[in-house]
C-alpha positions as CSV (number, residue, x, y, z in Angstrom):
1,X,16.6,-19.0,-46.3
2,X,19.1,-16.9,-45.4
3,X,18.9,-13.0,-43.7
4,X,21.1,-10.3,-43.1
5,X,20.9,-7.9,-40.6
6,X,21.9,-3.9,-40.9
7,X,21.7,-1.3,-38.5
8,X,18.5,0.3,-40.2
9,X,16.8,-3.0,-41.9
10,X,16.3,-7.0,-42.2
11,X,16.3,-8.4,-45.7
12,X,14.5,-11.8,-45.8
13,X,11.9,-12.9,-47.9
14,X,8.3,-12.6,-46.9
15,X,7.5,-15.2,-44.5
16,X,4.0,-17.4,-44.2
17,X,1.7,-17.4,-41.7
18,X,2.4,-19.7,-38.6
19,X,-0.2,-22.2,-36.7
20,X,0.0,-22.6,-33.2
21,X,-2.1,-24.6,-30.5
22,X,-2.4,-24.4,-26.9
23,X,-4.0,-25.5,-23.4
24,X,-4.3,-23.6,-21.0
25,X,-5.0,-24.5,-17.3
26,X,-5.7,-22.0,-14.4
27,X,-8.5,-20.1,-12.3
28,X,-10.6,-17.1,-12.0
29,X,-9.8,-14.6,-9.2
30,X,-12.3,-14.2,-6.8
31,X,-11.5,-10.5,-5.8
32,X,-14.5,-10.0,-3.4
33,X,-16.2,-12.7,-1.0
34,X,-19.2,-12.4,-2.4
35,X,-17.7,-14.2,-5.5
36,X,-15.9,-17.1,-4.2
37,X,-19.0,-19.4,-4.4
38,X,-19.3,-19.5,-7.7
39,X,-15.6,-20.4,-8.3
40,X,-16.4,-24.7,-8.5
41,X,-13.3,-25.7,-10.9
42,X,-10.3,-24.6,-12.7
43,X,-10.6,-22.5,-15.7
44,X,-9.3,-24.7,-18.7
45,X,-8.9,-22.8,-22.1
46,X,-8.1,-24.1,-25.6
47,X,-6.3,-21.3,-27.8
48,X,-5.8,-21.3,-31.4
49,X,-3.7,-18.9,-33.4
50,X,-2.3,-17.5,-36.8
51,X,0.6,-15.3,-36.6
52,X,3.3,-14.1,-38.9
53,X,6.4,-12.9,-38.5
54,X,7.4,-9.6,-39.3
55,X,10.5,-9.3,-41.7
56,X,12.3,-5.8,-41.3
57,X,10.9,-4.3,-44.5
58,X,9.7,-1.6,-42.0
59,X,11.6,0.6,-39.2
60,X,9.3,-0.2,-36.6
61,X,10.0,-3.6,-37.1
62,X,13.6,-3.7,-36.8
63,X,13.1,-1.0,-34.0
64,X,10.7,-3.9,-31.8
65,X,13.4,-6.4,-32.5
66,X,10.6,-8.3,-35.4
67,X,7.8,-9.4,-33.3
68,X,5.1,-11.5,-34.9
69,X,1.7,-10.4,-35.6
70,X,-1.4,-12.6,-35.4
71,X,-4.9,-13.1,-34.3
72,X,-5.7,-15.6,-31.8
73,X,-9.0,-17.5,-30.9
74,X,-9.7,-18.5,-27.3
75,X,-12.2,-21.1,-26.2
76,X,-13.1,-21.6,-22.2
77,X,-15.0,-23.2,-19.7
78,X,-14.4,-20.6,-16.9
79,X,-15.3,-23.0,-13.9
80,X,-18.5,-22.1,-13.1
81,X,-20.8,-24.1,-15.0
82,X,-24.0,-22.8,-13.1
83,X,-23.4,-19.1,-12.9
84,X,-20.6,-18.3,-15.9
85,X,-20.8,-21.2,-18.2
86,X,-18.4,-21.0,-21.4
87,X,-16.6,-18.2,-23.0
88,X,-15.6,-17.4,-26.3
89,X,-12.6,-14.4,-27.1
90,X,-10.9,-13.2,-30.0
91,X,-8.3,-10.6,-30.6
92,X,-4.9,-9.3,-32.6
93,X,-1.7,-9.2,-30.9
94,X,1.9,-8.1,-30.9
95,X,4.5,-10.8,-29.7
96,X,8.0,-9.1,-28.9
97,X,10.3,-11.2,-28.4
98,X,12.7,-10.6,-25.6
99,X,15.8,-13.3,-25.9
100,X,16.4,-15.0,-29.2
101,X,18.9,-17.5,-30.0
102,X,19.6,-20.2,-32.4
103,X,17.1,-22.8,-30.9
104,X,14.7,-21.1,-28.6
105,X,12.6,-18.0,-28.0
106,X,11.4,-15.6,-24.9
107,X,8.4,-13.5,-25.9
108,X,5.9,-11.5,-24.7
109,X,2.4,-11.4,-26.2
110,X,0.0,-8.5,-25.9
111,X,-3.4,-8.5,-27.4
112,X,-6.7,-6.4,-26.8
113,X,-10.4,-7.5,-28.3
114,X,-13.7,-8.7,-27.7
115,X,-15.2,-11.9,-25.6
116,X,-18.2,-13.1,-25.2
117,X,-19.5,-14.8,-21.8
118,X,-22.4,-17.4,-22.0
119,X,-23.9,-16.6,-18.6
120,X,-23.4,-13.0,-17.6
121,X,-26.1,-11.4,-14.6
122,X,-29.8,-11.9,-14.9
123,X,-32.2,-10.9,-12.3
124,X,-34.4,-13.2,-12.6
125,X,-32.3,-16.3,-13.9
126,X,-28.9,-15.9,-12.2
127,X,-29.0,-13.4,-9.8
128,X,-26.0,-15.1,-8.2
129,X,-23.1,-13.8,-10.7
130,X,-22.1,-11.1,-9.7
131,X,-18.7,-11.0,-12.0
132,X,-20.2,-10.2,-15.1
133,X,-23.1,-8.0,-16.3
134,X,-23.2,-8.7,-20.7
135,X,-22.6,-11.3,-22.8
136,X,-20.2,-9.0,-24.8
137,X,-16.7,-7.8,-23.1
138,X,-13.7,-6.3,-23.7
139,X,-10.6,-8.7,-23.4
140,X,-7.1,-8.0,-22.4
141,X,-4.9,-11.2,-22.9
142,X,-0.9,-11.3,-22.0
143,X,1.6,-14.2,-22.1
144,X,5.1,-14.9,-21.2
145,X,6.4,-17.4,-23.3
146,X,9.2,-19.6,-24.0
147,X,9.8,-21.8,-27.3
148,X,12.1,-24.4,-28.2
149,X,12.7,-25.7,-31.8
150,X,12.0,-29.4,-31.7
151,X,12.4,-30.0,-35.7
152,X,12.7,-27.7,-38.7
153,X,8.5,-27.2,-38.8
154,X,7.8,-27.6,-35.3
155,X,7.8,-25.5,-31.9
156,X,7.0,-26.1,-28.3
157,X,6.2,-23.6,-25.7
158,X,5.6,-22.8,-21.9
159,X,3.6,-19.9,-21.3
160,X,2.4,-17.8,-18.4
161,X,-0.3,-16.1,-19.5
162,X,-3.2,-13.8,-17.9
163,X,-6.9,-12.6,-19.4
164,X,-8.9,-10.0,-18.3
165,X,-12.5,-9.7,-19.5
166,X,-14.9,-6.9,-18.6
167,X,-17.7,-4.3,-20.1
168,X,-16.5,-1.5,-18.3
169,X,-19.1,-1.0,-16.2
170,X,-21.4,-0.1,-19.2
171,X,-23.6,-3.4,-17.7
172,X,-23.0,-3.9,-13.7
173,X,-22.5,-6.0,-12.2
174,X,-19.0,-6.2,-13.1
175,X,-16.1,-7.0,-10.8
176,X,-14.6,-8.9,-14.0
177,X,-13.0,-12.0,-14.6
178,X,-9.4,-12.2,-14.4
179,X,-7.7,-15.2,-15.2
180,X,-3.8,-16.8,-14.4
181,X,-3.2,-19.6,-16.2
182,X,-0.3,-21.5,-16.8
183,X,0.1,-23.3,-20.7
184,X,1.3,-25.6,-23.3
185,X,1.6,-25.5,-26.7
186,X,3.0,-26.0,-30.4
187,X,3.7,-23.9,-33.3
188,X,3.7,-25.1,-37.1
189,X,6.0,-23.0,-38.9
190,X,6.2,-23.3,-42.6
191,X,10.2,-21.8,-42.8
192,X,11.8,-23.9,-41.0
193,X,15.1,-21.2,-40.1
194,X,13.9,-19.7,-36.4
195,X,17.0,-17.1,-37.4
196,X,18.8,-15.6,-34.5
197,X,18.5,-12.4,-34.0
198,X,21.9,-9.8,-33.4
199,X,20.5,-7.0,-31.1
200,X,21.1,-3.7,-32.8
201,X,22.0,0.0,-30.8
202,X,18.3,1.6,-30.8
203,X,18.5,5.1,-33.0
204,X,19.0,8.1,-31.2
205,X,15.4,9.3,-30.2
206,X,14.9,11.5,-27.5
207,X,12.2,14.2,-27.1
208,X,9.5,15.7,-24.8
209,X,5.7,16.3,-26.0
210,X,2.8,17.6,-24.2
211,X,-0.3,16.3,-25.5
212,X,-4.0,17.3,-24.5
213,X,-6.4,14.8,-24.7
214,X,-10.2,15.0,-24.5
215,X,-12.1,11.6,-23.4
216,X,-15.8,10.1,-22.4
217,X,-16.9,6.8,-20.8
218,X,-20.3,5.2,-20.5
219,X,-20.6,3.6,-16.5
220,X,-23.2,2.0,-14.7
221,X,-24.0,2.6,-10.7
222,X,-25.5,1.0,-8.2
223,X,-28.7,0.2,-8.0
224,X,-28.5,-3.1,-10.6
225,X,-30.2,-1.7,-13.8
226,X,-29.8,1.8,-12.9
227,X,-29.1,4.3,-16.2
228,X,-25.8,4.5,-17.9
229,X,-23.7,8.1,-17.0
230,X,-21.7,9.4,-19.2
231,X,-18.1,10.7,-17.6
232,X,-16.3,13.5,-19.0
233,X,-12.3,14.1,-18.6
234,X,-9.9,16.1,-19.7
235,X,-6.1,14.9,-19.4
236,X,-2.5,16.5,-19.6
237,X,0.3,13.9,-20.2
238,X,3.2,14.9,-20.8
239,X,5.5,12.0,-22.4
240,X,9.7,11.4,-22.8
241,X,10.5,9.3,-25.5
242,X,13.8,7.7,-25.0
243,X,13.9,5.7,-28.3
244,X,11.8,4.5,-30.8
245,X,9.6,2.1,-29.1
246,X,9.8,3.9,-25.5
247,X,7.9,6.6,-23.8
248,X,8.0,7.8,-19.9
249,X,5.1,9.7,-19.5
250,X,3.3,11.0,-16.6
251,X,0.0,13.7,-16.1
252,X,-2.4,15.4,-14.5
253,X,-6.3,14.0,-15.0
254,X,-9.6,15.9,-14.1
255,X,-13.1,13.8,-14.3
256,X,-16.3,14.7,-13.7
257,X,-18.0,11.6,-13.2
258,X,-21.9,11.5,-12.4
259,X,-22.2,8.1,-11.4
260,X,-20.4,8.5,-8.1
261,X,-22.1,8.1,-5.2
262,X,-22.1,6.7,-1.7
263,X,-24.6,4.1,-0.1
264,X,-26.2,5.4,2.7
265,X,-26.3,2.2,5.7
266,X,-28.5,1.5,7.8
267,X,-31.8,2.1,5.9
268,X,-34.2,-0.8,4.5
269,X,-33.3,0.1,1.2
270,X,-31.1,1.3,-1.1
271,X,-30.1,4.5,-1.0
272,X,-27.2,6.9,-2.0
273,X,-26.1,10.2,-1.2
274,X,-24.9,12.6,-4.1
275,X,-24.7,15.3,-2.3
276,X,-20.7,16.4,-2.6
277,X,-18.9,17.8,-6.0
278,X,-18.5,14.7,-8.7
279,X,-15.2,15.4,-9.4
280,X,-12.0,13.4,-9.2
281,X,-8.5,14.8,-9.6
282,X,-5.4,12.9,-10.2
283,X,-1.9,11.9,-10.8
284,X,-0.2,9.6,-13.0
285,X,2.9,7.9,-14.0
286,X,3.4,5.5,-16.8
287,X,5.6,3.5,-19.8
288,X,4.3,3.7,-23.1
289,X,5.3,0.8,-25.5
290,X,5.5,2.2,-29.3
291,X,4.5,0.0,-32.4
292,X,5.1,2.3,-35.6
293,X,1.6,4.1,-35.3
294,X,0.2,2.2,-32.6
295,X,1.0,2.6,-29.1
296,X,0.6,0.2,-25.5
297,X,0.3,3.0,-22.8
298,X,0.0,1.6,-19.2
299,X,-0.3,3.5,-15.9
300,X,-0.4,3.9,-12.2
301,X,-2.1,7.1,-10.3
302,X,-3.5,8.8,-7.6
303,X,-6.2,10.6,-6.0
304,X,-5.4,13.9,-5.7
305,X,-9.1,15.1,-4.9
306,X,-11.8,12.4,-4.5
307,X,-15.3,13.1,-2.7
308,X,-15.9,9.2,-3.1
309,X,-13.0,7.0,-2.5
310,X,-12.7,3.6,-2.8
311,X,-9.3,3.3,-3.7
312,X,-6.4,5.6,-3.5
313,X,-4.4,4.1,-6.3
314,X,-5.8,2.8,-9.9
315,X,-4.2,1.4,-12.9
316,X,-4.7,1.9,-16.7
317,X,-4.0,-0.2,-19.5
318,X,-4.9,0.6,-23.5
319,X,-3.8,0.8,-26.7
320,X,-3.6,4.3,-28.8
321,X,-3.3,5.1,-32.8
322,X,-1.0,8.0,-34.0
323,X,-2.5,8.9,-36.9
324,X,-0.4,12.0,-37.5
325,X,2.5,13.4,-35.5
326,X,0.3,15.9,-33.6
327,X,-2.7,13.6,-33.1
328,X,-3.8,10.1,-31.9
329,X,-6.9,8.3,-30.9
330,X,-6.8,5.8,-28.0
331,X,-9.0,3.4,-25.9
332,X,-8.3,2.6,-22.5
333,X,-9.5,0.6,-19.2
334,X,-9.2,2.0,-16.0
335,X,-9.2,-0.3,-13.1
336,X,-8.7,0.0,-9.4
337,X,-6.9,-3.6,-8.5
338,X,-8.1,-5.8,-10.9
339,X,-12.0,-4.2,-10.9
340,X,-12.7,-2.0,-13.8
341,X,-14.3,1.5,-12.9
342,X,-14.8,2.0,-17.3
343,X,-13.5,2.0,-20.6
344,X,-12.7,5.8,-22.0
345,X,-12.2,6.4,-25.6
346,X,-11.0,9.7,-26.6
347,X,-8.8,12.0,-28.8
348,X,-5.6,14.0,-27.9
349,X,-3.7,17.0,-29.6
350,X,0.3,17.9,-29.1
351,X,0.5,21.1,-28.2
352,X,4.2,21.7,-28.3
C-alpha cells in the first residue's frame, strides 16, 4: 500500500479493522480512610479491542493527525473480592497519536462509556463498600501508549493507562473507583505498512464564540437512600479556537443545587442543616479537544460563592456533539479531586 499526503487530505485505501489485546496491572485509589480496608490486592484487567484507522477521506481526520477509532472491552477483578468483586466496561474511543515514525507509535487514547460493578453498596449485604452505590456506572478510560512494529502483522505496546468509574452520585455511596494501571499488549493489524506520518501546518482557524448552555443533574445526599435532587445550572463559556482541533475556553457557572447540605455534629443522629441559599457560583478555565462534530472539553474552576464548601477547586471532564454551528449537546462529570459531585447533560446555544 502506498499513501500520499497533501496539505488538505490522505489518499489511501480503506483500511480493516485492527485486534489488539492487553493486561493491565495496577490498583484502586483509596481517596478517603474509610476505604483503604477494602483495598486487599492489585487491580488486574484484561482489555480487548477493535479499532480502525482513519484514512484522510475527511478534514477532521487529517486535522487530528489520523487517529484510530474503536471500541474496546474491559474485564477486571478490582481487588476487592468481598466488598467490589469483578467489573465489566465497555466504551468507544479516539486514539491520537502524538509521535509517529517508521517503526513505532506514541498515542493517546480517550474513551467514555458504561461499566458495570458486580458488588456495588447494599445495606444489608455489604454495608462496608462505600466506593460504589449501582451496578451500572459511567466510565472514563485514558492511556498513554507506545508501539513498536515487531513484523509486518504484529504490534507491541506499553501503556499507562487510568479508568474512572462512577454513577454520579445518582446512587450514593459513591467516592468512585479510580484506577492507575500500568500495561502490555499486542495489536494484529491486517495492512501490514504502519505509514509514517509528515506533520502538516494546521489551517488558519481562529475565532471567539460565546455559547449559553442550559444543563440538569440527578444527585443523591446524605442520608444513604435519601431521594434523588435534581440540580439546575445555567453556564456562560466563552471559547478561542486556535485551530481546528483546539479551543481555550473559560466561563462563568451558576447552580442551584438542592442536595447541599451540612451535617450537624454532635447529635445521636443524623442530621443536616439546609438553612443557607443552595446556590454555587463559579469560575472556570479549560482546553477543548475538537473531533469533526464531537468535542473533549476538560476544566478546572472555582468557588466564587459557596454556602457549603467542601472543596474550593473542581474539575470537569466530558464529551460534547455539535450538531450545527450554533448548537451542541454535551455530557459531562464534575468531580472535586477524583470524587464525583454528578453527571450534567445539557444543551447550549451561540449567541454571537
Amino acid at each position: 500500500m502506498q499513501a500520499r499526503l497533501t496539505g488538505k487530505s490522505q489518499s489511501i485505501e480503506q483500511l480493516p479493522v485492527d485486534l489488539q489485546i492487553a493486561g493491565h496491572y495496577g490498583f484502586f485509589i483509596a481517596n478517603q480512610p474509610k476505604a483503604y480496608y477494602l483495598r486487599n490486592q492489585h487491580t488486574r484487567m484484561l482489555e480487548f479491542t477493535v479499532s480502525r484507522r482513519t484514512t484522510g477521506s475527511r478534514q477532521w481526520e487529517t486535522d487530528n493527525r489520523l487517529p484510530a477509532i474503536g471500541v474496546s472491552g474491559l474485564f477486571a477483578d478490582l481487588g476487592s473480592k468481598e466488598y467490589l468483586g469483578k467489573m465489566a466496561a465497555v466504551f468507544p474511543f479516539v486514539h491520537f497519536p502524538l509521535k509517529r515514525t517508521r517503526n513505532s507509535i506514541l498515542t493517546f487514547r480517550l474513551g467514555t462509556g458504561v461499566g458495570w460493578v458486580e458488588k456495588p453498596f447494599n445495606k444489608n449485604t455489604n454495608y462496608k463498600n462505600l466506593m460504589i452505590g449501582s451496578h451500572l456506572n459511567a466510565v472514563i478510560n485514558m492511556k498513554l501508549q507506545k508501539e513498536w512494529r515487531i513484523s509486518d502483522h504484529i504490534y507491541g505496546n506499553l501503556a499507562l493507562g487510568f479508568t474512572h468509574l462512577s454513577n454520579g452520585a445518582m446512587k450514593l455511596p459513591n467516592l468512585g473507583l479510580n484506577i492507575p494501571t500500568l500495561s502490555v499488549g499486542a495489536r494484529y493489524q491486517a495492512n501490514g505498512s504502519l505509514f509514517p506520518f509528515k506533520k502538516e501546518r494546521l489551517r488558519s482557524y481562529r475565532r471567539t464564540d460565546l455559547f449559553i448552555l442550559g444543563s440538569l443533574a440527578f444527585k443523591q445526599t446524605y442520608p444513604l437512600e435519601n431521594r434523588a435532587h435534581l440540580v439546575k445550572l445555567v453556564t456562560a463559556e466563552l471559547s478561542r479556537r486556535l485551530s481546528p482541533v483546539n479551543s481555550i475556553t473559560a466561563g462563568l457557572t451558576v447552580a442551584y443545587d438542592p442536595s447541599l447540605s451540612r451535617e450537624i455534629t454532635f447529635v445521636q443522629a443524623y442530621e443536616f442543616d439546609k438553612s443557607e441559599l443552595q446556590v454555587q457560583a463559579s469560575v472556570f478555565g479549560g482546553y477543548e479537544h475538537h473531533v469533526g462534530k464531537i468535542s473533549f472539553p476538560v476544566q478546572l474552576g472555582t468557588y466564587l460563592y459557596n454556602n457549603y464548601k467542601s472543596s474550593s477547586l473542581y474539575q470537569m471532564i466530558g464529551v460534547r456533539y455539535h450538531w450545527s454551528p450554533r448548537w451542541f449537546a454535551g455530557i459531562q462529570l464534575k468531580a472535586h479531586f477524583g470524587k464525583a459531585d454528578y453527571i450534567q447533560s445539557g444543551i447550549a446555544y451561540k449567541i454571537n
